[in-house]
C-alpha positions as CSV (number, residue, x, y, z in Angstrom):
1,X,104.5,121.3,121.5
2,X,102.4,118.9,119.1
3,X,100.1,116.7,119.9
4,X,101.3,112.9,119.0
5,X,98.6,110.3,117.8
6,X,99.6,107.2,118.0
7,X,97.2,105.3,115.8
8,X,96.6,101.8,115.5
9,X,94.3,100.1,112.3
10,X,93.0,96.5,113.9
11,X,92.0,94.6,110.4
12,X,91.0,91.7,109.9
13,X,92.3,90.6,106.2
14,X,90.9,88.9,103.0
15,X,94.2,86.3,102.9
16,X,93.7,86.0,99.6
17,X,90.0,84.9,99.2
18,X,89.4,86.6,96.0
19,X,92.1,84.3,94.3
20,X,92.0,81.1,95.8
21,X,88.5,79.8,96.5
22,X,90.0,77.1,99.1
23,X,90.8,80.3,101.1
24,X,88.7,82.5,103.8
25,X,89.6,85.7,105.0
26,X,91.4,85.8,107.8
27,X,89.5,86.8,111.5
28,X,90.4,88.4,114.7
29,X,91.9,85.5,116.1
30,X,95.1,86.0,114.2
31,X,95.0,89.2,112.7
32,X,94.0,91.4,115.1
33,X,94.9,89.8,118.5
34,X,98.0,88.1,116.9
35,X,97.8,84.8,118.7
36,X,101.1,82.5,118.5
37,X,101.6,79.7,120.8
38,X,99.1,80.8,123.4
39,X,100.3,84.1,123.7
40,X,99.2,87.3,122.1
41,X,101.1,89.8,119.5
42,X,98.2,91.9,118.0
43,X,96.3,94.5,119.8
44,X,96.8,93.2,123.1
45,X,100.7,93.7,123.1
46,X,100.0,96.8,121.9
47,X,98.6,97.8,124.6
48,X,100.5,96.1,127.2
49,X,103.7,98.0,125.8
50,X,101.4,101.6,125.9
51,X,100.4,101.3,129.4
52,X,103.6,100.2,130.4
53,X,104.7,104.0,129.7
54,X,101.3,105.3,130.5
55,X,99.8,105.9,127.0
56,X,96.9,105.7,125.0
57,X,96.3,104.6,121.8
58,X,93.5,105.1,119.1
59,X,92.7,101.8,117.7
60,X,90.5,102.2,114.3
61,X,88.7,99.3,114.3
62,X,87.8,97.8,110.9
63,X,84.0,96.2,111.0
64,X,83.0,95.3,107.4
65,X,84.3,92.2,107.7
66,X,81.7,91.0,110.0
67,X,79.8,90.7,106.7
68,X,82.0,87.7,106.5
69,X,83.0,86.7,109.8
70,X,80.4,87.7,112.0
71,X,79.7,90.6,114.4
72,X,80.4,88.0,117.6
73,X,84.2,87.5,116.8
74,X,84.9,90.9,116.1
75,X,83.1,92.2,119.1
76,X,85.5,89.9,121.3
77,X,88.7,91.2,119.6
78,X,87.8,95.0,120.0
79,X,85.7,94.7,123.3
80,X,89.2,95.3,125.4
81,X,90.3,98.3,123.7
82,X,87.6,100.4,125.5
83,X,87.7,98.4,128.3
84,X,91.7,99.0,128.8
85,X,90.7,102.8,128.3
86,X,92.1,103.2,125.1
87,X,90.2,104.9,122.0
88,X,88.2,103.1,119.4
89,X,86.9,104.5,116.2
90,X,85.8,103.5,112.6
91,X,87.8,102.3,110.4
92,X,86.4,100.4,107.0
93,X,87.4,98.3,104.2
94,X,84.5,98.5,101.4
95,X,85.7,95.1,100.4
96,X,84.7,92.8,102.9
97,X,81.2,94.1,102.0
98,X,81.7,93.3,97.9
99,X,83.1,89.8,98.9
100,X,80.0,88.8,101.2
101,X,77.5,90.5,98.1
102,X,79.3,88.1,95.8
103,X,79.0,84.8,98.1
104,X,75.8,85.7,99.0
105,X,74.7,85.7,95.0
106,X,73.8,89.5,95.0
107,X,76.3,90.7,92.9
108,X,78.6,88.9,90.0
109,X,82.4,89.6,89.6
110,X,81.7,91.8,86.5
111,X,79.7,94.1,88.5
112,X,81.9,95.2,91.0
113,X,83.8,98.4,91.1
114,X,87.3,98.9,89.8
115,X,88.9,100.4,92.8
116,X,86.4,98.2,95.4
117,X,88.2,98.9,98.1
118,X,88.8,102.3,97.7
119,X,85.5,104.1,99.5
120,X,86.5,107.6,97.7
121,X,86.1,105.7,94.1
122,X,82.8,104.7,94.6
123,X,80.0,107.2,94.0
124,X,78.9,109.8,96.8
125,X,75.3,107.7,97.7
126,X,77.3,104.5,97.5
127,X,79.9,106.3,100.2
128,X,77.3,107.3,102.2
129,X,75.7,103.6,102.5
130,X,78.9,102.1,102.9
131,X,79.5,104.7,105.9
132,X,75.9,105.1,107.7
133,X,76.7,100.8,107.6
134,X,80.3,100.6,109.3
135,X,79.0,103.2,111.8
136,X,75.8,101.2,112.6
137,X,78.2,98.3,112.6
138,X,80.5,100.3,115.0
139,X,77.9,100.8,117.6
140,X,76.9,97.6,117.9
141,X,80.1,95.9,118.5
142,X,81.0,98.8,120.6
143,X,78.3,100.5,122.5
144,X,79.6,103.9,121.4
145,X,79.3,106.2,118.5
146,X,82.5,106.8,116.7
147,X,83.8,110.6,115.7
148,X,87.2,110.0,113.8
149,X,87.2,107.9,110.8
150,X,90.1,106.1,108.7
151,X,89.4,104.9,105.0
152,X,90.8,101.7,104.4
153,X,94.4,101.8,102.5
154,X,93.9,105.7,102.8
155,X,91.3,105.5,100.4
156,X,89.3,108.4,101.4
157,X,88.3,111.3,98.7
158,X,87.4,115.2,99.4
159,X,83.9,113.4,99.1
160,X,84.1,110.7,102.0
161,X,85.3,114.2,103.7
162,X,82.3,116.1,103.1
163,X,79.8,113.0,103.6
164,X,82.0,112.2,107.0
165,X,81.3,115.9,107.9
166,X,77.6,116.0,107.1
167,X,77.4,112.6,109.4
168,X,78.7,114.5,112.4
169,X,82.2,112.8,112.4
170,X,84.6,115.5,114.1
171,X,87.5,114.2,112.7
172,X,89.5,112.1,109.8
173,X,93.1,110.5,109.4
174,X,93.0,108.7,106.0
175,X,95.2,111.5,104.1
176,X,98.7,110.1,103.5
177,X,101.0,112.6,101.5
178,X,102.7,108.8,100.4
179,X,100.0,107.4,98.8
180,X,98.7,110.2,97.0
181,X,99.5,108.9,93.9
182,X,97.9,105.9,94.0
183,X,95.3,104.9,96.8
184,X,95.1,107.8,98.9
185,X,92.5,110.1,96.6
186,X,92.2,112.9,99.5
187,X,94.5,116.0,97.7
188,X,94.7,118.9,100.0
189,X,96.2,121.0,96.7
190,X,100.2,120.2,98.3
191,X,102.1,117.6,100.4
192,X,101.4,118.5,103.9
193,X,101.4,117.4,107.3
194,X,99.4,120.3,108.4
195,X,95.1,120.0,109.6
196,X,93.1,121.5,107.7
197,X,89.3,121.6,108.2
198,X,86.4,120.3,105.5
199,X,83.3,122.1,106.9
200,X,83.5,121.0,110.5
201,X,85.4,118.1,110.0
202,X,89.4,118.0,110.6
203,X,91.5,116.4,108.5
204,X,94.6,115.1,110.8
205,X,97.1,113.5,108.4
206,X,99.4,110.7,108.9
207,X,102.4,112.9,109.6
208,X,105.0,111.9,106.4
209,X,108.9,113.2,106.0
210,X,110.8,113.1,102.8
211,X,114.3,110.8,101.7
212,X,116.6,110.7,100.0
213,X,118.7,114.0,98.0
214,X,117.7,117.2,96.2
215,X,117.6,114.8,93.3
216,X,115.6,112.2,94.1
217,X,113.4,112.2,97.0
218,X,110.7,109.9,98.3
219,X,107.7,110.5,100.7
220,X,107.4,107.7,103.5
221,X,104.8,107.9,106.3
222,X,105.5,107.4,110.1
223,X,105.0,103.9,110.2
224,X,106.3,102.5,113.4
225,X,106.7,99.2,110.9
226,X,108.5,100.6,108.7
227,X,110.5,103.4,110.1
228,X,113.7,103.4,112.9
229,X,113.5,104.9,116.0
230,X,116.1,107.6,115.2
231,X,113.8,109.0,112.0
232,X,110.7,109.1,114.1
233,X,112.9,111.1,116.9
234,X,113.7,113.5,114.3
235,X,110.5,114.1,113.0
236,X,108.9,114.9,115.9
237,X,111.9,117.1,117.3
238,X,111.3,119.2,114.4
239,X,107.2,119.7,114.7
240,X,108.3,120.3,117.6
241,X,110.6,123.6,116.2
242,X,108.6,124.1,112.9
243,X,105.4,123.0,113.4
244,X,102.8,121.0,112.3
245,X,100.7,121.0,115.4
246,X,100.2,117.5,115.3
247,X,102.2,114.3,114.6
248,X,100.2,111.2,113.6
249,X,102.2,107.6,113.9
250,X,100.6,104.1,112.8
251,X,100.6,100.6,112.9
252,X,98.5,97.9,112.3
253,X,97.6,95.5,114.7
254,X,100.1,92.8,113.0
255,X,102.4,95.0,112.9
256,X,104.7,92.9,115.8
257,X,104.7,89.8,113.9
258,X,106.2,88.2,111.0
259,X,104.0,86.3,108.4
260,X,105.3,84.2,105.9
261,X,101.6,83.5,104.1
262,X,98.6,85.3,103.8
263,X,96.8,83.3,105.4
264,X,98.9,84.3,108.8
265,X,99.4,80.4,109.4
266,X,102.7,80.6,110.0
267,X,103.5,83.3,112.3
268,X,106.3,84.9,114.9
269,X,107.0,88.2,116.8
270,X,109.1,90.8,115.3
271,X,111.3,91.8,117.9
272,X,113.0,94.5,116.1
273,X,109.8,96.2,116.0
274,X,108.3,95.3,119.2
275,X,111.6,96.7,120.8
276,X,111.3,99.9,118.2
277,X,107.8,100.3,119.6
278,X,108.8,99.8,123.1
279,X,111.6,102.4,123.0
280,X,109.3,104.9,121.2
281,X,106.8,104.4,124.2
282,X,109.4,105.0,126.6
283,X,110.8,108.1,125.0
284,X,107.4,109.4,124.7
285,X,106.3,108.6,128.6
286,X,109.3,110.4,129.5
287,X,109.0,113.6,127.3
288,X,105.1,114.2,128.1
289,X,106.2,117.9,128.7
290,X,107.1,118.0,125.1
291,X,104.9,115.6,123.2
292,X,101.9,114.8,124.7
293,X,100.1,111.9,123.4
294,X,96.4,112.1,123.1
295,X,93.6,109.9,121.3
296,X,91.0,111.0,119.1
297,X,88.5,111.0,121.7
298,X,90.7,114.2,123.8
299,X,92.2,115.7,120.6
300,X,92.9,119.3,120.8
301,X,91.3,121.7,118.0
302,X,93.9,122.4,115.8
303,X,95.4,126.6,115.7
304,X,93.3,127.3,112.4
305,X,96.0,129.5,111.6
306,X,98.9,126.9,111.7
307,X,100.4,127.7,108.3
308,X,101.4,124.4,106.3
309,X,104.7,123.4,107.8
310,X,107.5,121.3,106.0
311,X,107.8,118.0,105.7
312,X,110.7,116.6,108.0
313,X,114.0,115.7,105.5
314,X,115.8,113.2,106.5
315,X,118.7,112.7,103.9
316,X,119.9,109.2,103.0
317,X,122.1,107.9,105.8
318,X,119.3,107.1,108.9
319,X,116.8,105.6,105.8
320,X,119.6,103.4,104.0
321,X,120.9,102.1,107.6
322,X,117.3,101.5,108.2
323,X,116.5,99.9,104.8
324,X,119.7,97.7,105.7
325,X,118.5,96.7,109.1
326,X,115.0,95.5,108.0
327,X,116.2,93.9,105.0
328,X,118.5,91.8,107.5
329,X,115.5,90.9,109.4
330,X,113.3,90.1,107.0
331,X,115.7,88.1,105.1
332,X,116.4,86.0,108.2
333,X,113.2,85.2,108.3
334,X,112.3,84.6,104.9
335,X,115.3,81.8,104.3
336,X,114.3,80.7,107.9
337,X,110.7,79.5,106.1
338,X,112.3,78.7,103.2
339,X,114.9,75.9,105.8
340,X,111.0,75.0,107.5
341,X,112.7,76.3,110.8
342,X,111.0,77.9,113.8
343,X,114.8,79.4,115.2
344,X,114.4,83.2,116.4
345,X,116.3,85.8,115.0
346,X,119.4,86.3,117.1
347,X,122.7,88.4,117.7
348,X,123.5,91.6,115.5
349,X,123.2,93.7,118.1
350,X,125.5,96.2,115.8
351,X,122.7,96.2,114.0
352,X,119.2,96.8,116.0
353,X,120.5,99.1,118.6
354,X,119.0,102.0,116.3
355,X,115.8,101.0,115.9
């Protein structure tokens, strides 16, 4: 019986700030609560579509950018997550920070870091800083003290581990067996969707399954976004058989909406993954028995002896029906920006009743 996490990262973003000076970063109002038309697609749907099935979510807030936008704004967007009794924890983006140091005329362009906004880059005291901030951050807005942490784009090293441990954080989610090479700079020695503990801190990882043949095979996270309902199904049918103990699912908190900029000015709701989302609520409210779904703040303690189960393969028919589903959506919506028209996607049912 694992234990399902469904996590959600609520970012702001920097809407490509860095590369167009006529450009600010992007706040709340769009990004997180998802606002189109006077009704809300971020974090607030998320919810909605949750309770609806009698769930929780952990929601790991991102609050660097109030170095940018402001404490006040974010503090509104995140204030209803605890107050709708879901679970709110730290999550961090170093390069919201960088971006206010350059504006502010305390650092140039040529002395920032390489990998910026990759926290497990940047030297141990530097993590530590950058840390002890977003948690002081994190109380303020939120009038608790977090204990699970997520490194922005997974970014986390065996050092953020050790420094998240020594600041009495319990737990972690930023390893992602998908991104290991490239952002993701947490290595556990092997692929794995499996806890394991850094002192007394547990790593719980992003639960990832493998596509594709014995030939070629690809490593793709549980991304409600990205993923049909059908693979997710699977993968937790078989922790449930084989194990890991835990299953970890994300989104973000745009993850219900189409955005044809980066500046999220032109916006609409994904239905295909707001109804993947709802379905996957409604299977998990009806199978508590089997999967329970629990926050960070209620997480069981992992079985230390849990030995490092496989990752879930799921061949190449469910992931090239998916790949052909979201490439229909997404390419209705890219030629219907392209026409300047604001029609919904409709019809193929043929196609959606998957996901």
């Amino acid at each position: 019986m694992p234990d399902v996490h469904i996590t959600i990262d609520a970012e702001c973003s920097m809407g490509g700030a860095w590369t167009n000076p006529g450009y600010e970063p992007v706040g709340p109002e769009r990004a997180v609560l998802g606002r189109v038309n006077g009704a809300s697609y971020g974090t607030p749907l998320i919810m909605d579509i949750l309770e609806e099935h009698g769930l929780r979510g952990t929601f790991f807030v991102e609050v660097l950018a109030s170095t940018v936008l402001g404490e006040r704004a974010l503090a509104a967007a995140y204030e209803t997550v605890l107050r709708r009794g879901h679970d709110a924890q730290l999550h961090a983006h170093p390069v919201y920070r960088y971006y206010a140091k350059v504006r502010q005329g305390a650092l140039t362009e040529s002395q920032l870091p390489p990998e910026m906004d990759l926290i497990g880059s940047l030297a141990p005291d530097v993590q530590r800083e950058l840390l002890e901030e977003a948690r002081d951050i994190f109380v303020r807005l939120t009038g608790k003290k977090p204990t699970a942490f997520r490194a922005g784009n997974y970014g986390a090293s065996l050092e953020t581990l050790r420094v998240l441990d020594e600041m009495g954080f319990t737990h972690d989610s930023s390893f992602n067996a998908a991104y290991t090479n490239g952002m993701c700079l947490v290595s556990p020695g092997m692929v794995t969707n499996t806890p394991w503990q850094v002192g007394g801190l547990w790593e719980v990882p992003v639960t990832t399954f493998r596509t594709g043949s014995r030939i070629r095979t690809k490593v793709k996270p549980l991304d409600i976004a990205g993923v049909s309902f059908p693979e997710i199904r699977r993968v937790l049918e078989q922790a449930e058989r084989t194990g890991p103990g835990t299953v970890t699912m994300v989104l973000h908190s745009f993850s219900l909406l189409k955005r044809a900029d980066v500046q999220f000015r032109r916006m609409k709701p994904d239905r295909l993954v707001i109804r993947r989302f709802q379905r996957l609520c409604r299977f998990l409210g009806s199978q508590r028995d089997r999967f329970p779904v629990r926050t960070f703040a209620d997480a069981r303690e992992p079985r230390t002896e849990a030995p490092a189960a496989p990752l879930p393969a799921m061949g190449t028919l469910l992931p090239a029906w998916r790949r052909l589903v979201q490439g229909v959506n997404r390419f209705y919506w890219a030629a219907a920006c392209v026409a300047m028209s604001e029609l919904a996607p409709r019809g193929m049912p043929e196609l959606t009743f998957l996901l």
